[in-house]
C-alpha positions as CSV (number, residue, x, y, z in Angstrom):
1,X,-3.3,-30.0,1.0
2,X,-2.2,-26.7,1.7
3,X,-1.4,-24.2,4.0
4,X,-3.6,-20.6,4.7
5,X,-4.1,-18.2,7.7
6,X,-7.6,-18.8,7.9
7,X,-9.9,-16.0,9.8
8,X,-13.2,-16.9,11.5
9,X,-15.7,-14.6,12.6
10,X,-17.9,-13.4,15.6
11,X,-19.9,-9.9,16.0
12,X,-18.4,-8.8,12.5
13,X,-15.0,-8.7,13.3
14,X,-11.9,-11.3,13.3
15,X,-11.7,-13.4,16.4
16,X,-9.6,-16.2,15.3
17,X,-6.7,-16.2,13.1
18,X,-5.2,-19.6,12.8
19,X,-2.7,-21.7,10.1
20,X,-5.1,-24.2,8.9
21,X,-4.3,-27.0,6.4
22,X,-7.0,-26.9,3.4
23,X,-7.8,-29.3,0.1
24,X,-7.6,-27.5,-2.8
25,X,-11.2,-28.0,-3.5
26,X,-11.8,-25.6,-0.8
27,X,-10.5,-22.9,-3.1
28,X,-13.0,-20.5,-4.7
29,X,-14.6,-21.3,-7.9
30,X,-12.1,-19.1,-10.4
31,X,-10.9,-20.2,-13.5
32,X,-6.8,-19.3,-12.2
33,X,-5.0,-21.2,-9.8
34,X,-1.8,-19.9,-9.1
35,X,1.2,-21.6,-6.3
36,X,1.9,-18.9,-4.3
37,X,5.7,-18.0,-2.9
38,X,4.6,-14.6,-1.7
39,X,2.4,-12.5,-0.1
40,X,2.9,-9.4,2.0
41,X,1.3,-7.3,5.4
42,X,-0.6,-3.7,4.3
43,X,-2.3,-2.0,6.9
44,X,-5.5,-3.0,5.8
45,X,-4.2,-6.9,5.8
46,X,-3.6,-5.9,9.1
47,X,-6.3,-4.2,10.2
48,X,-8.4,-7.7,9.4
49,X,-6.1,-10.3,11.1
50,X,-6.1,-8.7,14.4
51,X,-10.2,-7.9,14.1
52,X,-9.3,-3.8,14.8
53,X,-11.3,-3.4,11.8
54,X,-14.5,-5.0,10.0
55,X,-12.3,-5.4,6.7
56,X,-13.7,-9.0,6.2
57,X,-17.1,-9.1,4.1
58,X,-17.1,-12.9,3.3
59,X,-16.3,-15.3,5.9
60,X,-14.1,-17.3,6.5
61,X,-11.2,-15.5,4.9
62,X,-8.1,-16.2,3.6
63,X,-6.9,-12.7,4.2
64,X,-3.9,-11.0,2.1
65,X,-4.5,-8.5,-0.6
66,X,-1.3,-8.9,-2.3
67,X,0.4,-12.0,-3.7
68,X,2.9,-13.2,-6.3
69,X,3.4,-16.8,-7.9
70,X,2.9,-19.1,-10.6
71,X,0.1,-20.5,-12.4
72,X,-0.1,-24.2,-12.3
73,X,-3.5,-24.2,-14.0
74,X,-5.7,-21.8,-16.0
75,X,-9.1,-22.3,-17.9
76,X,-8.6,-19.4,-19.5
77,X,-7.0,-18.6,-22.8
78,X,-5.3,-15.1,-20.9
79,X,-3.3,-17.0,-19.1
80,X,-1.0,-20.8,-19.3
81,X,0.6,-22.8,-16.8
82,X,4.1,-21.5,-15.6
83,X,3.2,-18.0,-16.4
84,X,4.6,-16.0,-13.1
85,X,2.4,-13.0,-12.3
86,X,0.9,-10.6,-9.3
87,X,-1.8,-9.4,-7.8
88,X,-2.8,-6.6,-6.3
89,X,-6.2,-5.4,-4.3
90,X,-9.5,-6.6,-6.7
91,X,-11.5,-7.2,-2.9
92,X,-9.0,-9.9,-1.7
93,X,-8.5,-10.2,1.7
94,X,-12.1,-8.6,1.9
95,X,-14.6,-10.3,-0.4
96,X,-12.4,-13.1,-2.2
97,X,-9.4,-15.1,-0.2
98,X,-6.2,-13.6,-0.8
99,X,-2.8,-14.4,-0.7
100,X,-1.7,-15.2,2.5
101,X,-1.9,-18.8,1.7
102,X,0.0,-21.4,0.1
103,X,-2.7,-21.9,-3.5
104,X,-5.2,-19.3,-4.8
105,X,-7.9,-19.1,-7.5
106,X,-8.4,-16.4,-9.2
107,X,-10.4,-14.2,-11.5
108,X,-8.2,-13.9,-14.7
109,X,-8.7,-10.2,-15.2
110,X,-7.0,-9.7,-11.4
111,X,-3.8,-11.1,-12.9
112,X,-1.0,-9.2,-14.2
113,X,2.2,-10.4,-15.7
114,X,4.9,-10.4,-13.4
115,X,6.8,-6.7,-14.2
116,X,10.4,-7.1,-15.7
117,X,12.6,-6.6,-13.8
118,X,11.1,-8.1,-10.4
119,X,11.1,-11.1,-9.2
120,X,7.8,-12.9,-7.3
121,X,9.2,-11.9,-3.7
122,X,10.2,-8.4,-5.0
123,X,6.9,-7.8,-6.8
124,X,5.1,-8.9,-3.3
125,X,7.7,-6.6,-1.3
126,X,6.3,-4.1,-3.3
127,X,2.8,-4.9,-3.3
128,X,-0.2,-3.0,-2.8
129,X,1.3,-0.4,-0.6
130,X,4.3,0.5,-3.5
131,X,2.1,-0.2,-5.9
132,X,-0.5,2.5,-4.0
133,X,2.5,4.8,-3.5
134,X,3.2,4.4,-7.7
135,X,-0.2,5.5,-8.6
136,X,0.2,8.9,-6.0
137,X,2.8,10.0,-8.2
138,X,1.4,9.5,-11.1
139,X,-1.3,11.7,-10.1
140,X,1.0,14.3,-8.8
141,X,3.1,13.7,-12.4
142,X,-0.6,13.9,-14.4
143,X,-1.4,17.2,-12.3
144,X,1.5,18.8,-14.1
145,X,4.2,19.0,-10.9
146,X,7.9,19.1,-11.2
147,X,10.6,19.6,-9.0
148,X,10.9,23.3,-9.6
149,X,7.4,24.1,-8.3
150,X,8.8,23.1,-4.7
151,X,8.9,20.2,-2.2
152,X,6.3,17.2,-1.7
153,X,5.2,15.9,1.6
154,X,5.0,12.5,2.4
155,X,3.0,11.7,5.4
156,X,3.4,8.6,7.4
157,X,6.5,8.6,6.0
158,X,7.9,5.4,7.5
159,X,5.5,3.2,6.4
160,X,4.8,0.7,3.1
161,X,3.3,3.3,1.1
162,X,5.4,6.8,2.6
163,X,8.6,4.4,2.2
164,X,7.9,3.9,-1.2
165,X,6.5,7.2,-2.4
166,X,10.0,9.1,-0.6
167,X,12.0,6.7,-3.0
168,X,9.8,7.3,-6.5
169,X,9.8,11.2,-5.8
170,X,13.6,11.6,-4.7
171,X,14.1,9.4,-7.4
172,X,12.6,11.8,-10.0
173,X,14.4,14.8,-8.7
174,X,11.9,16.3,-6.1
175,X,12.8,17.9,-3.0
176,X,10.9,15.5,0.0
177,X,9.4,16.5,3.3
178,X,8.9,13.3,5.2
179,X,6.4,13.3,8.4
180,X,6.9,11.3,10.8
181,X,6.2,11.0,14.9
182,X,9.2,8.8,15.5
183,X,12.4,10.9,15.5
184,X,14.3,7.4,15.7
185,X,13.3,7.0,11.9
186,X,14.9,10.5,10.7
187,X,17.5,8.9,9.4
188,X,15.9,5.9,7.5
189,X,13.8,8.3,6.3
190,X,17.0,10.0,5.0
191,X,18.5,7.3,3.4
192,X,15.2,6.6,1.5
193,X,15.8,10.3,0.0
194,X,14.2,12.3,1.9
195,X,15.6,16.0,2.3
196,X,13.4,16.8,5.1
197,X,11.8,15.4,8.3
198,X,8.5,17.4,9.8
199,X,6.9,16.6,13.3
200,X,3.6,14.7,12.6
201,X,2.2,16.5,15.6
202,X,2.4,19.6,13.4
203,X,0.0,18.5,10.8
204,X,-1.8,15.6,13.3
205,X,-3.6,18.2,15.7
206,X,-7.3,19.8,15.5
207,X,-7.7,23.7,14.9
208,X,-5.5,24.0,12.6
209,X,-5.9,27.4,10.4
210,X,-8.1,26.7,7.0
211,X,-5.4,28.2,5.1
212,X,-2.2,28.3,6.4
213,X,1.5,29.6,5.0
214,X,2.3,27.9,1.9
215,X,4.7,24.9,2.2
216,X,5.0,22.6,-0.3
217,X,3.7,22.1,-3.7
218,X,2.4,18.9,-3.8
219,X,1.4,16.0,-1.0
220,X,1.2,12.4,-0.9
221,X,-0.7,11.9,2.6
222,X,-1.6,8.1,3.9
223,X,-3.4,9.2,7.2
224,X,-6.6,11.4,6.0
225,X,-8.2,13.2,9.5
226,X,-7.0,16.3,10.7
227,X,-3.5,15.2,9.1
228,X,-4.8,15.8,5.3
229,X,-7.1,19.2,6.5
230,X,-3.5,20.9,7.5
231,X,-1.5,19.4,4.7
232,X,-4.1,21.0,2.5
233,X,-4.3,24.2,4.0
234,X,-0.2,24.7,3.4
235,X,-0.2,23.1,0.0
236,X,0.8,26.1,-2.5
237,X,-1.2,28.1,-4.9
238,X,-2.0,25.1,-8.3
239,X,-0.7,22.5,-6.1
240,X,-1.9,19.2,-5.7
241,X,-2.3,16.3,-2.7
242,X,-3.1,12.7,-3.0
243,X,-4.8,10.7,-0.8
244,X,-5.1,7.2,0.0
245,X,-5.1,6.3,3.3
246,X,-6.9,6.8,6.6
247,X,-4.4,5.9,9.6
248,X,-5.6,8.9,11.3
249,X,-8.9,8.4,10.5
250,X,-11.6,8.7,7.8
251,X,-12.9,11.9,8.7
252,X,-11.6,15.5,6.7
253,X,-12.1,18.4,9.0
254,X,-11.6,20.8,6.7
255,X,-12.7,24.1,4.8
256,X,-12.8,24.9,0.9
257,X,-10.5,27.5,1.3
258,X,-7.1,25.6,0.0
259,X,-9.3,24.5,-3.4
260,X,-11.4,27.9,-3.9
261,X,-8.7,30.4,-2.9
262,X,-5.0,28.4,-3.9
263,X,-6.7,26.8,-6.8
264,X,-5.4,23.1,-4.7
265,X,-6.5,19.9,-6.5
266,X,-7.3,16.8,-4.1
267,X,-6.9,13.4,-6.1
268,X,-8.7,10.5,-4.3
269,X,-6.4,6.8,-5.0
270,X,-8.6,3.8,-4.9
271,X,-6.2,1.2,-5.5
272,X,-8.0,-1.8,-5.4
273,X,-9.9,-1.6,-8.4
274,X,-8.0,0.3,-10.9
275,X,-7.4,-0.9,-14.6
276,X,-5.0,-3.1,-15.5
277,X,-3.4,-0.3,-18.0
278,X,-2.7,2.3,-14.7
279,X,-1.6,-0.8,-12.7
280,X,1.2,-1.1,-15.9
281,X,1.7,2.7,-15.6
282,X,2.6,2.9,-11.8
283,X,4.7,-0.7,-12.2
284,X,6.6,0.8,-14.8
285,X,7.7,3.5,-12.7
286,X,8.9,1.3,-10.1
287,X,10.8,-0.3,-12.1
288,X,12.7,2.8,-13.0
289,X,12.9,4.3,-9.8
290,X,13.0,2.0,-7.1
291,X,16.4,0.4,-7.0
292,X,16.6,-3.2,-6.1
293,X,19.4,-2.8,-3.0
294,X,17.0,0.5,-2.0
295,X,13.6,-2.2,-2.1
296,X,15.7,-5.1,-0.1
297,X,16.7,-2.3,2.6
298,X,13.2,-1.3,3.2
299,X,11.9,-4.9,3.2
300,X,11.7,-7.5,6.7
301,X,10.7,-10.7,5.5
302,X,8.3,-13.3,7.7
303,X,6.6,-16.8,7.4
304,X,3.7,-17.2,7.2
305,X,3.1,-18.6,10.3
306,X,4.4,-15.1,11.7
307,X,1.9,-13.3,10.0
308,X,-0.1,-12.3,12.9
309,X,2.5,-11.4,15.3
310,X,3.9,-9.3,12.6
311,X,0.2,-7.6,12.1
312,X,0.0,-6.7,15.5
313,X,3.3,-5.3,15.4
314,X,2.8,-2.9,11.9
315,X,-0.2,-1.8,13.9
316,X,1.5,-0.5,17.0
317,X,4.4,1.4,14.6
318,X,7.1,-1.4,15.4
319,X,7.4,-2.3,11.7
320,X,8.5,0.4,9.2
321,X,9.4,0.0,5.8
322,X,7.7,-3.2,3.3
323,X,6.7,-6.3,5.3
324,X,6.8,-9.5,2.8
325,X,5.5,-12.9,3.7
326,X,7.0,-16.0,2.5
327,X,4.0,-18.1,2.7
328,X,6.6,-21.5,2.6
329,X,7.9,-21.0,5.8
């Protein structure tokens, strides 16, 4: 027997979210079974523990789209017993159960070796969110952006993925402009790296001009809505913005002018299902850039049985930073 935060549904959405105690032949049919030591809370974990969201495709659901453990037994040659690895996104939490249990079974192809020089409640600490904010600034890096063409934004700066992304880009010498509605966070923000703090209700508003005074030369935005219209319209001339979030919402009021007239390149960041040789990419770049003493400051650790208080809180903006999960406790 184990332990899982199981989630049960009615009309579509989560109504219950409950520890539950479950055989191991309830697990899912994969050829992987890893022990789990940790897991971690995105916004999209939390999203489908509280039920604000119809994330959950399958039910029930073992939610969690991010975990990090050992394999204690595989049927496939790719992978032995004792290996440590993680995983990150490939529909868990949505279509497959996740990590926010105590065992998992898994597809062999969703595993990758744990990165040197992390250890399994690092790599979870990390997790999607980091992992997310990795592959932002390797698009911003692939788009041909250095420090000299001017300052990135970060929005929803004091978040997983804004937390991590102000470390990677400070890190590799650019100037950062973190956004942020809580003036209480200015100086976490600061200690993260960032040079900067702008008023979310500057870029958060509607009627915002379609192309507005240049401001920065590249973007890392985690909200979408009326928040990634503006950030666009001040991005300068060649620049470039990457998005991968919708906090705001899904919706882009916007106008052409930023990518017809400045010549702006919007990169979409789909996380979930990217190939394993990208995922390598962006974990090798946390491992040069995100100290270890920088990733403990920005991490709050819970049990699992504190999962979905802790959900509820990262929802109302009482959490910043990386929340990991130590599903043992």
């Amino acid at each position: 027997m184990f332990k899982a935060l199981m989630l049960t549904q009615g009309a579509n959405r989560t109504t219950d979210a409950r520890l539950t105690d479950l055989a191991e032949a309830a697990l899912p049919a994969h050829p992987v079974t890893v022990q789990v030591e940790y897991s971690s809370l995105n916004f999209k974990d939390a999203l489908a523990i509280t039920g604000r969201s119809p994330i959950v495709k399958q039910w029930p659901m073992v939610p969690g789209i991010d975990l990090a453990g050992t394999v204690t037994r595989s049927d496939d040659p790719a992978w032995r017993a004792g290996d440590k690895v993680v995983v990150n996104g490939w529909g868990m939490g949505e279509t497959d159960w996740g990590g926010l249990a105590q065992q998992a079974r898994l597809k062999p192809e969703w595993l990758l070796k744990l990165p040197a020089p992390f250890t399994t409640r690092q790599a979870a600490a990390i997790g999607t969110a980091g992992y997310t904010a990795a592959l932002c600034v390797l698009a911003l890096q692939k788009h041909g952006l250095t420090p000299a063409d001017g300052p990135v934004l970060v929005t929803g700066a004091s978040g997983g993925v804004g937390s991590v992304a102000i470390v990677l880009l400070a890190g590799l010498g650019f100037e950062v402009l973190a956004a942020t509605g809580r003036p209480q966070e200015e100086a976490y923000l600061r200690s993260l790296g960032a040079a900067g703090i702008v008023e979310r209700s500057s870029l958060s508003q509607p009627g915002g001009k379609p192309l507005a005074a240049e401001r920065w030369a590249g973007v890392v935005d985690t909200v979408g809505s009326h928040t990634l219209a503006n950030a666009c319209a001040a991005t300068k001339w060649d620049g470039a913005v990457a998005a991968c979030g919708l906090a705001q919402g899904a919706d882009f009021p916007a106008t052409v002018m930023p990518f017809i007239l400045r010549g702006v390149t919007l990169y979409g960041i789909n996380c979930v299902f990217e190939a394993n040789a990208k995922r390598e990419q962006a974990w090798a770049l946390l491992a040069r850039h995100m100290p270890a003493a920088t990733l403990e400051a920005v991490t709050h650790e819970v049990g699992l049985s504190q999962a979905v208080a802790a959900s509820n809180d990262l929802l109302d903006g009482k959490l910043h930073g990386r929340t990991v999960v130590n599903v043992n406790s």
